[in-house]
ROTIZA-770149 format. One record per residue: x, y, z of N, C-alpha, C in turn; residue in one letter. Coordinates in steps of 0.02 Angstrom, whole numbers, padded with zeros to 5 digits, always signed. Atoms other than C-alpha are relative to their C-alpha. Example, Ala and Ser with C-alpha at 12.3 -4.5 7.8 and 13.67 -1.06 7.14 Angstrom:
<recs>
+00045-00059+00000+00615-00225+00390+00045+00060+00000A/-00042-00059-00003+00684-00053+00357-00039+00055+00037S/
</recs>
This chain:
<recs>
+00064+00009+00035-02114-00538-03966-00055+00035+00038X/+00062-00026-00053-02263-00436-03934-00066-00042+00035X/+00043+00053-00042-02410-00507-03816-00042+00008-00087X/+00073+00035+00047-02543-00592-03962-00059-00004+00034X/+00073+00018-00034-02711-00576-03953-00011-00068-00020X/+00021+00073+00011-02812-00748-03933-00016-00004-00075X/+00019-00008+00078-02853-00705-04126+00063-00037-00048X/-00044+00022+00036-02679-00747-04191+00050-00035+00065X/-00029+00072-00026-02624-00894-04063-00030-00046-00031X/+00041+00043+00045-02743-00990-04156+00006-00029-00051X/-00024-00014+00066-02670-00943-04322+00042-00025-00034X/-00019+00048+00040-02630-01054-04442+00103+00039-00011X/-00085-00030+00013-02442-00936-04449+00019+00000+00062X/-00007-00034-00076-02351-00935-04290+00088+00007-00015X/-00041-00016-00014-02203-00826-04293+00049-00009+00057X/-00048+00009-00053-02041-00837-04161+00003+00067+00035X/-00012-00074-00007-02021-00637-04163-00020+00023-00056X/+00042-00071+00046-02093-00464-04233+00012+00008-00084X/-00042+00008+00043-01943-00476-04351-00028-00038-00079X/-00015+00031+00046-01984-00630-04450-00050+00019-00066X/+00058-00012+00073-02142-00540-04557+00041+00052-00014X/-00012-00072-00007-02039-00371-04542+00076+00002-00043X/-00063-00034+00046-01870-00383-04617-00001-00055-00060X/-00020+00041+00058-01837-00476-04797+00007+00057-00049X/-00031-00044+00050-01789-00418-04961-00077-00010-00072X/+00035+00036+00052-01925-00422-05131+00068-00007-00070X/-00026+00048+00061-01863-00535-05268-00046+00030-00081X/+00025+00007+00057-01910-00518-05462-00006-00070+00025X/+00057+00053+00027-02012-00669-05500+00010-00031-00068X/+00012+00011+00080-01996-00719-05695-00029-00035-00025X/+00064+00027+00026-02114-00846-05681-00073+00051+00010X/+00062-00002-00024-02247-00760-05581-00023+00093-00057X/+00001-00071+00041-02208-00583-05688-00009-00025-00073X/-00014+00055+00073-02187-00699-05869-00094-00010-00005X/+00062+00014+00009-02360-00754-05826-00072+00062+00000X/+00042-00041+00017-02442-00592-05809-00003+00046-00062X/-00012-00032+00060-02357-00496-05942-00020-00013-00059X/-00008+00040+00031-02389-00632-06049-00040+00018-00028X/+00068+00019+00015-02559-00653-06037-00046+00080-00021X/+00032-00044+00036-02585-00474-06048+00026+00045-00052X/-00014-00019+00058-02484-00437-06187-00051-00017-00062X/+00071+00035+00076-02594-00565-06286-00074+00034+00015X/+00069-00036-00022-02743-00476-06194-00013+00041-00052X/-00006-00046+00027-02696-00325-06266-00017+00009-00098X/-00023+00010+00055-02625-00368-06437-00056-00045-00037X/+00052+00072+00034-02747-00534-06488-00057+00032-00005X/+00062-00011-00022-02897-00450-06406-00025+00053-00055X/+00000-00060+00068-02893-00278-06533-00009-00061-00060X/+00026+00022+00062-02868-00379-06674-00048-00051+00016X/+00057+00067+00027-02994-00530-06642-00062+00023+00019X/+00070-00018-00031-03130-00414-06575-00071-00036-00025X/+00061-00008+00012-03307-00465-06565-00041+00013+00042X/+00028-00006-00066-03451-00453-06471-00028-00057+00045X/-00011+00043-00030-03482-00605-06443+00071-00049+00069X/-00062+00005-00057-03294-00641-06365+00001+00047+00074X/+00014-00030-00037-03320-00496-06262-00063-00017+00050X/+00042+00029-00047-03469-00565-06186+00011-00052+00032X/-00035+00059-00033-03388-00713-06145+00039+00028+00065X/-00031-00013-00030-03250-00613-06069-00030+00046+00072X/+00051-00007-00053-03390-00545-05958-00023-00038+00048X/+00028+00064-00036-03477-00679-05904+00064-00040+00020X/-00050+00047-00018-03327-00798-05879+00028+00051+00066X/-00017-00044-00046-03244-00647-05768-00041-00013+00048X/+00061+00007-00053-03389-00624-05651-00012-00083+00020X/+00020+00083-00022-03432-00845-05648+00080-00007+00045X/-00043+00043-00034-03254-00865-05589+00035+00048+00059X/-00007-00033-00065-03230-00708-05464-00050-00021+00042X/+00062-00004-00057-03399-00753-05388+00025-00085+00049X/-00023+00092-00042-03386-00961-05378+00045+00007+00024X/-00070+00015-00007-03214-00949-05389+00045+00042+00060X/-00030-00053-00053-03116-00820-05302-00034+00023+00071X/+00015-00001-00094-03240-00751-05161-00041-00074+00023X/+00015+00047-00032-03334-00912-05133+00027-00049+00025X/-00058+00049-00029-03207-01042-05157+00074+00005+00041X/-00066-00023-00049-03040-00986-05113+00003+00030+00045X/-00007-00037-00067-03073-00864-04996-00048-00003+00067X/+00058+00018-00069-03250-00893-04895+00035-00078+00017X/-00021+00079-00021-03213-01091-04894+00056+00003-00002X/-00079+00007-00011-03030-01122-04920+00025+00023+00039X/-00017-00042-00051-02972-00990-04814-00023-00003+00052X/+00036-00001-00057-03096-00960-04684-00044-00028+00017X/+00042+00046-00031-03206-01094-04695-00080+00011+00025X/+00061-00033-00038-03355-01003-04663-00076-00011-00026X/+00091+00043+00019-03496-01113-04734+00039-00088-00011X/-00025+00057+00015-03508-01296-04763-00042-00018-00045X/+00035+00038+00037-03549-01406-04891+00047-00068-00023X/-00045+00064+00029-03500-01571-04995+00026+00015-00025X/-00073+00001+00016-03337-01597-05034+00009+00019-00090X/+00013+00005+00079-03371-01628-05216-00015+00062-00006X/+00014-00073+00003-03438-01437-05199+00052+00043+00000X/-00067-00034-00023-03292-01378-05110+00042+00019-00061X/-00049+00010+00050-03179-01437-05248-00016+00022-00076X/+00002-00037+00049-03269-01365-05389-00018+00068+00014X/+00023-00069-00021-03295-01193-05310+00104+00031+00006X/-00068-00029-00020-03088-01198-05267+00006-00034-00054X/-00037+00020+00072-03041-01295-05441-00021+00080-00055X/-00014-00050+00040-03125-01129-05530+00031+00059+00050X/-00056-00056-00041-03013-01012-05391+00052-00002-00037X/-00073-00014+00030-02867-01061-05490-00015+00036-00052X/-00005-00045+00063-02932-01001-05636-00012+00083-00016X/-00010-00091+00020-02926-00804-05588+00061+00001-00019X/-00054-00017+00039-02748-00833-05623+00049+00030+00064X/-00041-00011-00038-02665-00800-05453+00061-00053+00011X/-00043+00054-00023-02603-00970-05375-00033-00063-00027X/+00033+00053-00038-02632-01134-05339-00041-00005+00076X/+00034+00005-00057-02741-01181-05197+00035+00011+00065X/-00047+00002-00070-02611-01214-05073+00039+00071+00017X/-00030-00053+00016-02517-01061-05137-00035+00056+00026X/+00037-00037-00011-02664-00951-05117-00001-00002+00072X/+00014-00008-00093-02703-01006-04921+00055+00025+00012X/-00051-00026-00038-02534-00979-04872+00011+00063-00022X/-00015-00075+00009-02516-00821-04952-00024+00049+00053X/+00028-00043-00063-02655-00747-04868-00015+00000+00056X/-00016+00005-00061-02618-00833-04710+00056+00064+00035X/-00038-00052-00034-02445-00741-04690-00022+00064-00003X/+00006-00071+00005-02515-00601-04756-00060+00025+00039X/+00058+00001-00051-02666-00593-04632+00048+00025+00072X/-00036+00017-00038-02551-00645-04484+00057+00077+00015X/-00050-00051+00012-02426-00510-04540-00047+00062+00016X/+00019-00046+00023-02548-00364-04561-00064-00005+00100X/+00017-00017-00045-02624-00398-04383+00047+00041+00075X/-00058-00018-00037-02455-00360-04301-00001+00069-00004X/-00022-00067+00021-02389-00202-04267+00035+00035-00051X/-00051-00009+00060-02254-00203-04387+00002-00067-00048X/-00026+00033+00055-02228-00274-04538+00030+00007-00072X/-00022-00030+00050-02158-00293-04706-00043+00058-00060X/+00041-00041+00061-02218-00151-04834-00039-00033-00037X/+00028+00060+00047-02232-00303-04948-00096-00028+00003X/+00063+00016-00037-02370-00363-04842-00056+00044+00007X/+00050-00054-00015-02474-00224-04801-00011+00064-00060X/+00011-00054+00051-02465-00136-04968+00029+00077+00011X/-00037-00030-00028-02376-00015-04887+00045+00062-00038X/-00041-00099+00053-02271+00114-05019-00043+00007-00044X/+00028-00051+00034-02330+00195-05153-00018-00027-00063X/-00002+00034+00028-02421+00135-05275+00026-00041-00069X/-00041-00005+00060-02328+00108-05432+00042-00073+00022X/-00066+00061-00034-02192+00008-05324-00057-00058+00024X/+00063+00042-00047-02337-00082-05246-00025-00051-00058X/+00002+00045+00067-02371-00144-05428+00026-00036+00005X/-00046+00053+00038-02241-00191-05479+00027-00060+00053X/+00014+00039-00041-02221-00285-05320-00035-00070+00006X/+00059+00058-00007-02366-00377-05294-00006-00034-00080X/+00002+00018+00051-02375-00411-05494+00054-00030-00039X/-00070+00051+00019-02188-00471-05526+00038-00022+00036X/-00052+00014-00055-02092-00502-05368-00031-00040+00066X/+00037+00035-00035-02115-00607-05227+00043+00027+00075X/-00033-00016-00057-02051-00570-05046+00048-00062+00022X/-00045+00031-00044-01907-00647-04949+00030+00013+00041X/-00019-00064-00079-01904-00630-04771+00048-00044-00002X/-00066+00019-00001-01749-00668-04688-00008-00065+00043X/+00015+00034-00030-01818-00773-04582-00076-00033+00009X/+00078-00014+00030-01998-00831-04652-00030-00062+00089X/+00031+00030-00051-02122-00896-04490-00040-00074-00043X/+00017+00112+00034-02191-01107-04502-00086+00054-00007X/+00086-00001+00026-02359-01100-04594-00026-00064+00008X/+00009+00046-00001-02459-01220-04537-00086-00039-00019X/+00054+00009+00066-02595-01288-04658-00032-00088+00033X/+00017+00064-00011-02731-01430-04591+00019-00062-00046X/-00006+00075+00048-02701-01607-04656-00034-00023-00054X/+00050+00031+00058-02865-01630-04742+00002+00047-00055X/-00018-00023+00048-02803-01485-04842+00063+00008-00043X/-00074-00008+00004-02632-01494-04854+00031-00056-00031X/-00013+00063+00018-02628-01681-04883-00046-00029-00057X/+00029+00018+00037-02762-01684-04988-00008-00003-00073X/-00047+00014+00063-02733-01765-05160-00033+00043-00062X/+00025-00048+00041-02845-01651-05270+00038+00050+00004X/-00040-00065-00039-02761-01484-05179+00055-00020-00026X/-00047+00037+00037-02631-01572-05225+00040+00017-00068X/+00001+00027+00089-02627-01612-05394+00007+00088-00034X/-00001-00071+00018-02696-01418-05431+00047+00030-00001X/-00048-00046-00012-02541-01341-05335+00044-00009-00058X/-00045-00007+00027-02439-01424-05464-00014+00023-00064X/+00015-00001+00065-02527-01405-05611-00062+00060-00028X/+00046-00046-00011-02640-01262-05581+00004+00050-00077X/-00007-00026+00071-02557-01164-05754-00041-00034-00042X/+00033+00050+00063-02607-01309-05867-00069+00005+00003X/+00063+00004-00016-02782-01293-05808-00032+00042-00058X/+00017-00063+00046-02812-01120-05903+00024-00033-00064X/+00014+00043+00066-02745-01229-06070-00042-00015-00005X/+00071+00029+00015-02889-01329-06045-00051+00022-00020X/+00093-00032+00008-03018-01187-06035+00025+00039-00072X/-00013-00029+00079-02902-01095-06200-00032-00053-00048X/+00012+00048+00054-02924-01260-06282-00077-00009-00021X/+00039+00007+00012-03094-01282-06261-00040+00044-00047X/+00019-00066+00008-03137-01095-06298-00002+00006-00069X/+00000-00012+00076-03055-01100-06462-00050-00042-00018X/+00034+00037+00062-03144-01248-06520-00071+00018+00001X/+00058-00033+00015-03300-01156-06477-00007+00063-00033X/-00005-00093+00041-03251-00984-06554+00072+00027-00035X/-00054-00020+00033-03072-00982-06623+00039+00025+00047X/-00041-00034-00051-02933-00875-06557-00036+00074+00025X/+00032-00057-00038-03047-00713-06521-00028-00038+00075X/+00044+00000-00074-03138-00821-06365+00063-00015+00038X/-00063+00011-00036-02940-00873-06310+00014+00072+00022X/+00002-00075-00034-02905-00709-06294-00033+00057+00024X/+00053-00048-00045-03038-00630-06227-00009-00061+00066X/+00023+00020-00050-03100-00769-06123+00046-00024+00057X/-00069+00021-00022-02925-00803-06063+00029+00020+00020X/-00065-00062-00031-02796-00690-06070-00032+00039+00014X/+00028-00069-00038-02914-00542-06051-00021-00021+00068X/+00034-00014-00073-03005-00608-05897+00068-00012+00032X/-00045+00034-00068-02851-00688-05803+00067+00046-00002X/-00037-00050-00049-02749-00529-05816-00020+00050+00041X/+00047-00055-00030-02882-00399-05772-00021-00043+00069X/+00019+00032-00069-02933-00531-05637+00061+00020+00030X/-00070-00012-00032-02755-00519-05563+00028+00069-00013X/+00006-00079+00009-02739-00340-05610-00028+00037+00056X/+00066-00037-00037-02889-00294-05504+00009-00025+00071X/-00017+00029-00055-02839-00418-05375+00057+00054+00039X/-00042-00033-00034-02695-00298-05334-00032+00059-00001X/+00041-00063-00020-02797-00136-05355-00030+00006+00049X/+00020-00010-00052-02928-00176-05251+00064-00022+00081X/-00039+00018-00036-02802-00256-05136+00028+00069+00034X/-00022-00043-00015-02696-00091-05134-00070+00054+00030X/+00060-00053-00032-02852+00018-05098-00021-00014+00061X/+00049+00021-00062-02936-00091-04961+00050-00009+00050X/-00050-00021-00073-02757-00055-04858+00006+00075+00002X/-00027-00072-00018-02758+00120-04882-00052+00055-00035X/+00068-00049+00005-02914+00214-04938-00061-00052-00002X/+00063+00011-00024-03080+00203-04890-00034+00016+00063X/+00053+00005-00065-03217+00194-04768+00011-00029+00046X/-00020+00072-00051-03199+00100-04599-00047+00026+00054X/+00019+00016-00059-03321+00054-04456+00043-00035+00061X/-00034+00038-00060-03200-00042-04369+00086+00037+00010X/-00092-00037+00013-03007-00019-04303+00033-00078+00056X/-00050+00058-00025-02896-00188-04262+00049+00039+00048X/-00054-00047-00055-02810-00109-04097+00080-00029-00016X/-00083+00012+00017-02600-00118-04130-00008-00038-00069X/-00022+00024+00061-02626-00180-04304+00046+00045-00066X/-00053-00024+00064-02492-00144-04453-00041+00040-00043X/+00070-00040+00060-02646-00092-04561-00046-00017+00021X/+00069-00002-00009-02839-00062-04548-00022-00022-00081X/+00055+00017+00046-02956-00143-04691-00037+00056-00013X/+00042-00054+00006-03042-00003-04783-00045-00025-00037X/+00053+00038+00044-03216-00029-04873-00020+00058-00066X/+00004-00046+00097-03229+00030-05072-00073-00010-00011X/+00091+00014+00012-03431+00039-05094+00010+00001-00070X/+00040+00009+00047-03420+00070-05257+00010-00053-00042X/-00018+00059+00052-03350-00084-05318-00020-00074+00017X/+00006+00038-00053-03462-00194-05205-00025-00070-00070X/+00027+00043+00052-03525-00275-05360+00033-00040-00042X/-00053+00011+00042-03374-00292-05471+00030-00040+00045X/-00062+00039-00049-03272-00379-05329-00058-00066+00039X/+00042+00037-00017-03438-00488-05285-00024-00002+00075X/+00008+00002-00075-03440-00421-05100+00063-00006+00043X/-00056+00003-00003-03254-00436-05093+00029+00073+00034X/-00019-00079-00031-03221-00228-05047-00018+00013+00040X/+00024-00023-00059-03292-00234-04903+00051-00025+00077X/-00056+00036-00042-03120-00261-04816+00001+00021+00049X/-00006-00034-00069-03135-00143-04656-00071-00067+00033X/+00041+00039-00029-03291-00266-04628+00020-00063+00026X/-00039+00062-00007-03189-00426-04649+00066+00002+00042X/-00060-00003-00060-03016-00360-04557-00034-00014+00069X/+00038-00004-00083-03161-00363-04401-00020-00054+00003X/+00031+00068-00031-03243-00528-04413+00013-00034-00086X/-00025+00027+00059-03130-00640-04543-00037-00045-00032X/+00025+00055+00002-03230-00777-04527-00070-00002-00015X/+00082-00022+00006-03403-00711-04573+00011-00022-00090X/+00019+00039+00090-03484-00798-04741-00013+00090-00036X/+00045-00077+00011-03575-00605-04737+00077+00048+00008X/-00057-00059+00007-03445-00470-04793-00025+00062-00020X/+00019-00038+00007-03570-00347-04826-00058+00020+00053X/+00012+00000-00041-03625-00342-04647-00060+00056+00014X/+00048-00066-00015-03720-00157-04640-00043+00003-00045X/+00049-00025+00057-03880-00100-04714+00029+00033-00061X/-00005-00020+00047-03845-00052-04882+00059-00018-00062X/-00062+00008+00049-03686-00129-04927+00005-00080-00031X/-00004+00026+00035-03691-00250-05055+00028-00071-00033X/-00030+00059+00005-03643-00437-05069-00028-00047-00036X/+00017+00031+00047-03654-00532-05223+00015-00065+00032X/-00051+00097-00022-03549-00705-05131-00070-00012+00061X/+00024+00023-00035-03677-00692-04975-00059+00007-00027X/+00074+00023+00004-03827-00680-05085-00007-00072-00032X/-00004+00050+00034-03775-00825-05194+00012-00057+00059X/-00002+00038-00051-03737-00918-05034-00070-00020+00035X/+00060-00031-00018-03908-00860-04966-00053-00069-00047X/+00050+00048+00041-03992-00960-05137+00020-00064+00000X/-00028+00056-00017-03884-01083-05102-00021-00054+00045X/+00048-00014-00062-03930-01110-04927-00077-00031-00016X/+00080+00001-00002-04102-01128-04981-00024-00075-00056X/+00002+00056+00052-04078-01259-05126+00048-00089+00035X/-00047+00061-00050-03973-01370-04979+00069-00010-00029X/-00058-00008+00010-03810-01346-05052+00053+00011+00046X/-00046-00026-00050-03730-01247-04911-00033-00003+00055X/+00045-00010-00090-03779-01242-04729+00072+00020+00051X/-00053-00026-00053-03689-01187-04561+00040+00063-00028X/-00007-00078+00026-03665-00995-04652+00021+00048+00059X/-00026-00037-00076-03551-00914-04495-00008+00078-00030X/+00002-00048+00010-03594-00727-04467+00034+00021+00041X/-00057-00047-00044-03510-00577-04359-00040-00046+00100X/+00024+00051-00066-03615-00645-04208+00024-00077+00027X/-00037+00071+00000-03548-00825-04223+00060-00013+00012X/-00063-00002-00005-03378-00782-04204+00026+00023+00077X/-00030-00041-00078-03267-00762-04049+00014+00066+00015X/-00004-00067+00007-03258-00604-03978+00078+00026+00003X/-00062-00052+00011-03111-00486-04015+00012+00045+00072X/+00006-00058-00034-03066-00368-03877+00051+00040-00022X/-00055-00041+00033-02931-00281-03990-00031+00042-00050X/+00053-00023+00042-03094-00245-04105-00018+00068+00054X/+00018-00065-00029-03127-00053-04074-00064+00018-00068X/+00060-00017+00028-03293+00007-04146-00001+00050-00024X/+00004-00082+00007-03283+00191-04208-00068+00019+00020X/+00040-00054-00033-03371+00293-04109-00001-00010+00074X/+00034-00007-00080-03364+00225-03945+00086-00001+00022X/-00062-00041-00034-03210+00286-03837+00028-00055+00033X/-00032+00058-00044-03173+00112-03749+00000-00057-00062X/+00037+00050+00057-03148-00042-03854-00049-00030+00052X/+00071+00029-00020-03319-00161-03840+00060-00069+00052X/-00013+00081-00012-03302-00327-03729-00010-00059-00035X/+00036+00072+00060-03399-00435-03873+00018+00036-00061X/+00002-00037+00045-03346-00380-04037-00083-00032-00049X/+00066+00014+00048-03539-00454-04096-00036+00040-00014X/+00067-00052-00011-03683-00381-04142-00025+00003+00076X/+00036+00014-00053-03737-00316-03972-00045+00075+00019X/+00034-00057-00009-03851-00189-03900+00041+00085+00021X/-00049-00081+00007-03710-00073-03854+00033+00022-00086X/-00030-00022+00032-03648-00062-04032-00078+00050-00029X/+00050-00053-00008-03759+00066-04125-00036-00073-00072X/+00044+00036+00013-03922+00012-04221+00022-00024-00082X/-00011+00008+00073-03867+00012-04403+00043-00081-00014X/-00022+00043-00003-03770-00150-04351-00071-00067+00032X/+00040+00062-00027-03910-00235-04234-00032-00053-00046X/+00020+00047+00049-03997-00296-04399+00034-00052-00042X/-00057+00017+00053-03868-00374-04497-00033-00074-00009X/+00005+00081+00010-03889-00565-04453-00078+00007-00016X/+00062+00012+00030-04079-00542-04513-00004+00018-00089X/+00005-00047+00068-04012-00445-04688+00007-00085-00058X/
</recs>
């Protein structure tokens, strides 16, 4: 096993050896492929014939309300990394609309992007993980198949989330949920707002989830460089809007735990401004930035020839960073 930085001893995954993210086989899926095909067959098919413009605006708005709350606020800033606080009762409706992009369940989701975090800081790992071949295969991958290592590492998930009976409840029933919002939908607009507000958003959500996904391992921009990691985080500017502050993955591979994912002058974060109004209305408080976090010394800076000793904002990094925690 290679030496770990203090970054992933910490880490909710703790492997035995290099091996156990690195060798397995991918599986077809026929639920997890059944459920995308499904939904965007009827996307496809329902959506043409029931057009309006009204449905389509739905399928707008609903998209955007449940990537913003849902996906980068709940599941991934809080659930994942924890990187603001608020009441519980908040929590749980910020991660109850996460299920509804149409990936996982709650529980499903952390652990995913635990191993797959864990995995992708290593030197080696599976393709699976790191997006790794080409994209086509990378699809069909990530969109119908699931991995099976040969030897999968213990995931180990706090109590108050793991045990907790809401989280719970979701993991099992997280499908049925999206009935609820079809059911409602129709009885406000028929079958055009089901299939637009439904099947269209929650395959294009999960569609896009693997696009950007595949992009932000292998094109783009990058300020930073994770020393011996499997893959670097790249940052997609132009989709800083569409993904809610989400593409700014070379920012986030460097400081995971930052509420702020659009760290530099100019780049664009819909999750930390809504946090921001948040913040201000007493909703959220304790909002962790790149400064707040422990330092990295595996964090290499581009441009400077040594890695830093602090990976924070500090006076040796250059100025376009010093501002950030004031942006």
């Amino acid at each position: 096993m290679v030496e770990l930085p203090n970054s992933l001893k910490q880490h909710r995954v703790a492997a035995s050896s290099d091996g156990d993210v690195t060798f397995g086989k991918v599986r077809y899926s026929p639920v997890k492929s059944l459920w995308f095909i499904g939904l965007l067959g009827a996307a496809v098919l329902g959506g043409i014939s029931t057009f309006s413009i009204e449905a389509f605006l739905l399928f707008c708005a609903s998209t955007a309300f449940m990537l913003l709350f849902g996906h980068s606020l709940g599941s991934h800033r809080k659930l994942v990394h924890n990187s603001f606080e608020c009441p519980r009762w908040l929590e749980y409706c910020l991660v109850y609309c996460g299920i509804h992009v149409g990936l996982a369940g709650p529980l499903g989701i952390l652990k995913q992007h635990e191993l797959r975090d864990y995995a992708q800081r290593l030197p080696n790992c599976h393709p699976y993980l790191r997006h790794g071949s080409t994209p086509w295969r990378d699809a069909w991958w990530q969109l119908n198949c699931e991995l099976a290592l040969d030897n999968p590492p213990a995931v180990s998930i706090e109590s108050h989330i793991e045990e907790d009976r809401f989280y719970r409840f979701l993991e099992k029933t997280w499908m049925a949920h999206h009935a609820l919002i079809a059911a409602i939908f129709y009885w406000i607009g028929g079958w055009s707002f089901v299939f637009w507000g439904v099947c269209a958003r929650v395959s294009v959500s999960v569609f896009g989830h693997w696009v950007i996904g595949y992009f932000a391992h292998n094109r783009g921009d990058m300020h930073h460089v994770v020393h011996d990691a499997a893959v670097q985080g790249r940052n997609i500017r132009w989709v800083s809007l569409l993904t809610m502050g989400e593409c700014w993955h070379n920012n986030h591979h460097a400081f995971p735990g930052s509420a702020k994912l659009g760290i530099y002058p100019g780049e664009w974060d819909p999750g930390w401004w809504t946090l921001c109004v948040m913040e201000k209305v007493g909703l959220v408080s304790a909002l962790r930035l790149p400064q707040d976090l422990p330092a990295r010394p595996e964090l290499i800076l581009l441009g400077q020839r040594q890695k830093p000793n602090n990976a924070r904002a500090t006076e040796s990094q250059p100025s376009s960073l010093d501002s950030y925690a004031n942006l």
